[in-house]
N, C-alpha and C positions, 0 to 999 in steps of 0.2 A: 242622711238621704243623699243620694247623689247629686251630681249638678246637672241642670235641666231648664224648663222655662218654668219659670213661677206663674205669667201671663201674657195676655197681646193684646191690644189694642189696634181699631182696625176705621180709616176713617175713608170714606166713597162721599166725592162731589154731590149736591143732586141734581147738576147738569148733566147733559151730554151733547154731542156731537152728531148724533143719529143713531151711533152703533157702542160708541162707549162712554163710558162719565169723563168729566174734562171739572175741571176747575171754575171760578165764578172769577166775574171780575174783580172781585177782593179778595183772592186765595191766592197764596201763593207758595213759594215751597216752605217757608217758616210757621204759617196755619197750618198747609197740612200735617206738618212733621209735630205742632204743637198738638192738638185737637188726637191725633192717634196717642201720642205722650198721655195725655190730660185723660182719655177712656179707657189706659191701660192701667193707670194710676188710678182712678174711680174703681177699679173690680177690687180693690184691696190697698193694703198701707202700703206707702211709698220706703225702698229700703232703709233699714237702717244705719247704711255704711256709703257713702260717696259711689258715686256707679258712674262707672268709663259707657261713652256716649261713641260708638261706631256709627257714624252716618255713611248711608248708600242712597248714591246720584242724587245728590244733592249740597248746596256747602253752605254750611253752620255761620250763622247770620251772630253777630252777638248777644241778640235777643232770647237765643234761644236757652242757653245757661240759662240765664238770668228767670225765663219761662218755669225752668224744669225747680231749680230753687224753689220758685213760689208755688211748684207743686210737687214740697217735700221730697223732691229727689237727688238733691245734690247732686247733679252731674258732673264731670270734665271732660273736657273735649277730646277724644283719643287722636292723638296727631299722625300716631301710626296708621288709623283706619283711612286711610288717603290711597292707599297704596293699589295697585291694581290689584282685581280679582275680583271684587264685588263681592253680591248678595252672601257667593257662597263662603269668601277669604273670609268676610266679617262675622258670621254663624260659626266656623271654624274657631277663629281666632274666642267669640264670645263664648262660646264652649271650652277653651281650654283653660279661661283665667280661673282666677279666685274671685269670687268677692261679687257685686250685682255687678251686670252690664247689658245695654241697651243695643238694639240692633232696630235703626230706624229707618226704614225704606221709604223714600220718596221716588213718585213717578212723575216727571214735572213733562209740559209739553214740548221740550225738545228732544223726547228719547219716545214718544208717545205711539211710535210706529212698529217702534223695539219692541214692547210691550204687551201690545195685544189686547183683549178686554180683559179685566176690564176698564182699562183707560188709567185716567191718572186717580192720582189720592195716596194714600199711607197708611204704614204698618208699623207700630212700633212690639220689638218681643222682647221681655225682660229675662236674662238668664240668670241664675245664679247657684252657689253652693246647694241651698234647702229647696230646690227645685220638686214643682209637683208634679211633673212630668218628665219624661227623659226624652231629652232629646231628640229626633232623626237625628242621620250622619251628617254633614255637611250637605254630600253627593245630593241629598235631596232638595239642595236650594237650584241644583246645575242648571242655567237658562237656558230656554231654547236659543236654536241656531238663530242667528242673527239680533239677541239680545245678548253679546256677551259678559257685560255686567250683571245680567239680572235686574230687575225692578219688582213692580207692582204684583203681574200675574204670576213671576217666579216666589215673591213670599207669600203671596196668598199658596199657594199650592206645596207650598213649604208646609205651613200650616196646614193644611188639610192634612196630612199623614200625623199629626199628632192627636191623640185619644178624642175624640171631641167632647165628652165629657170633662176633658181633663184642664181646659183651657178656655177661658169667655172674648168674645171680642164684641163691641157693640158698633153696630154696623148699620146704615140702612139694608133692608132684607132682600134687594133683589138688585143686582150691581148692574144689570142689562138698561133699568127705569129709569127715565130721568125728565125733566123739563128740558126743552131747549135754553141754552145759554144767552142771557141777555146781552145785547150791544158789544162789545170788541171781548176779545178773550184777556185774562190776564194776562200782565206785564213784570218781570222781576228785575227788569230795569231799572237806576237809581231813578227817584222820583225826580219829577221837571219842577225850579224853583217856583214857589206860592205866594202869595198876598193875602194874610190874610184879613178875614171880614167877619169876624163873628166865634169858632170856634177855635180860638190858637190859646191854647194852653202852655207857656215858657215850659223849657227843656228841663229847669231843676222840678219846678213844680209836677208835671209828668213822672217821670220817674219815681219823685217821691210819691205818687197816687198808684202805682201799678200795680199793690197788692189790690187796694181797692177797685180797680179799674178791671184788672186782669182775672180775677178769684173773689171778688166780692167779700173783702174781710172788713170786718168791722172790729167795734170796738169795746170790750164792755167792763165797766167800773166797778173795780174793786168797794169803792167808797159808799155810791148813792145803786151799784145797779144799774145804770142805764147802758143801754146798748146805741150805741152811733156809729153810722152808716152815711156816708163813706168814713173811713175812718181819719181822726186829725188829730191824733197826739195828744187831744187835750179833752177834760170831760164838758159837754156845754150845759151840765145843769149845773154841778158843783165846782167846778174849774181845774179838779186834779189833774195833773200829768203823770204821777205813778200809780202803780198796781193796774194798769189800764190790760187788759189779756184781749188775745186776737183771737177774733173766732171768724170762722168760713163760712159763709152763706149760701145756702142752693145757687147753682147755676141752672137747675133743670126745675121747670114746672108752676114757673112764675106766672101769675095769672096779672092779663091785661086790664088795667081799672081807666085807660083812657090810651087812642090812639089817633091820628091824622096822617094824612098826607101829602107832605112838601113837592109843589109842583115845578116846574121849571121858573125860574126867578124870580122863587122864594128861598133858596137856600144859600150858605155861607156860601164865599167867595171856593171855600175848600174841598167843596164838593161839587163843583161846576163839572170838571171832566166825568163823574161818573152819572149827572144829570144825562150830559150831551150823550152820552154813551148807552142809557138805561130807561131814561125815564124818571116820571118820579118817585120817588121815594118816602117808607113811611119810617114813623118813629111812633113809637107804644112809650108809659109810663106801665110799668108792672110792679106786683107787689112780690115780693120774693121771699118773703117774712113776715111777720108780725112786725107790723111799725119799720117795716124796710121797703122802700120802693126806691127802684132805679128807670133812669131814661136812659133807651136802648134803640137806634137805628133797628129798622128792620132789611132782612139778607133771605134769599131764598125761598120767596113767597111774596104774592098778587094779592090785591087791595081787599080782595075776597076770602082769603085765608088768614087773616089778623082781624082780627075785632074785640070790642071790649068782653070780659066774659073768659074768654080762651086763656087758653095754657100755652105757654112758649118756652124753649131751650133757651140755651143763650150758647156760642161760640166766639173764639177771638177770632178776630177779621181784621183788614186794613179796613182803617179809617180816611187819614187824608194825609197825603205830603206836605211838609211844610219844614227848613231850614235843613233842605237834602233829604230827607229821610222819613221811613213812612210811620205814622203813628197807628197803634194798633189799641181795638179795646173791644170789650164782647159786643153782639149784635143777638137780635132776638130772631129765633126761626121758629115754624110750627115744632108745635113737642112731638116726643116719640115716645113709646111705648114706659112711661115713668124712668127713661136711665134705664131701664132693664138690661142686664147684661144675657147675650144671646148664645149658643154654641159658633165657632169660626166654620162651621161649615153643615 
């Protein structure tokens, strides 16, 4: 089969500004650009074979490999895709290789004027050899005048000219809609030093949790059977450390078995600025499995749209600054239509 786009992933704020979607205070360009990865990878298996990574108007945090990794995609960071020309150089260029390659469009709010509706958010499109569709030509990524990189509303309409049957993206369904944005807009500024009071998890520890933290993998024993969640190298009924296999847990459709709301000084030291900023804030206890249940901050949604009972998504979000750098880990939001993948236009 020719080479084409296998899929696309398609991710919309569910803020806005009055007229277009904008970002939340915990998005930033490594969520969005994660979260379109993460829904392009959900319509189907993650390549087989390592996939060159072209990022457009936006620059590649080191999180981000590390993201794509732990969802099966093997990335490397194409060093060439830096180069000018945008949306449309990188579709070009991802069309002519061999082998998978990503073409990941971010709209951040410094180019947000360029753009047009609708506003910021992200597009990730997988190419490759066994492609289920063929291509447009490049020419159809060309931005309008006074975007001359391209962004958001240039790959969306990139998309739009391919089969619509031929390709899923899971999207909110109406990119005009939105909440107003709470308290200040994000920032992708390095974070301001912390103190912390309550939730500081050490840097090796972290890292070692991010399958768990990031994808919800657990863990389940070859020996006695059990399955443990988060996962910890070790079994805690019978004590094995081998045969231990990793399995993925929903991210989507976890139902609330207990929630509250932390009001202003009540909460850690680490989340002060986005207190001052928002208001208060909830956190749910959801069950995501049989005998799995995670605590989850809650993102994009009032004290009235969470409650015990409900079904919630979950996305990666910044969490809180702390030793320069921000830590990131899912949050729960209202569910949507079960993960259902939608046509891109």
């Amino acid at each position: 089969m020719a080479r084409g786009i296998v899929r696309a992933g398609v991710y919309l704020p569910a803020f806005t500004d009055g007229r277009r979607r904008v970002r939340g205070p915990d998005e930033d360009d490594f969520t969005l650009a994660a979260t379109a990865l993460e829904r392009a990878v959900g319509l189907g298996a993650g390549p087989a074979n390592e996939a060159a990574l072209l990022p457009v108007g936006f620059a590649v945090p080191p999180e981000l490999p590390i993201f794509a990794r732990l969802l099966g995609t093997s990335l490397r960071l194409d060093d060439a895709s830096g180069r000018p020309g945008g949306l449309a150089a990188a579709i070009a260029d991802a069309s002519r290789r061999r082998g998978p390659a990503w073409v990941v469009v971010v709209a951040s709010d410094r180019d947000r004027s360029a753009v047009g509706p609708p506003g910021e958010g992200a597009v990730a499109i997988l190419f490759d050899d066994e492609g289920a569709v063929a291509a447009p030509e490049p020419d159809g990524a060309t931005p309008a005048p006074g975007a001359a990189e391209g962004g958001l509303g240039a790959a969306l309409a990139y998309l739009s000219s391919v089969r619509r049957d031929a390709v899923g993206a899971r999207a909110r369904p109406d990119p005009t809609l939105g909440r107003p944005v709470p308290g200040a807009p994000a920032d992708d500024r390095p974070p301001p030093p912390s103190v912390s009071q309550g939730a500081f998890v050490p840097a090796p520890r972290y890292a070692e949790s991010q399958p768990s933290r990031w994808r919800f993998v657990a863990e389940r024993c070859a020996a006695c059977g059990l399955r443990t969640f988060p996962a910890r190298g070790r079994c805690p009924s019978c004590g094995a450390a081998e045969g231990l296999r990793r399995e993925s847990l929903p991210t989507e459709g976890g139902q609330v078995v207990a929630a509250t709301w932390i009001a202003p000084g009540g909460q850690p030291t680490e989340f002060d600025a986005q207190v001052e900023g928002s208001g208060p804030y909830g956190v749910v206890l959801a069950e995501i499995a049989p005998d799995a249940r995670v605590t989850l901050m809650v993102a994009d949604a009032g004290r009235d749209e969470i409650a015990v009972g409900c079904r919630v998504d979950t996305v990666l979000r910044r969490l809180y600054p702390i030793e320069g750098a921000w830590r990131y880990g899912r949050k729960a939001v209202p569910a949507t239509a079960a993960g259902a993948s939608a046509p891109i236009r």
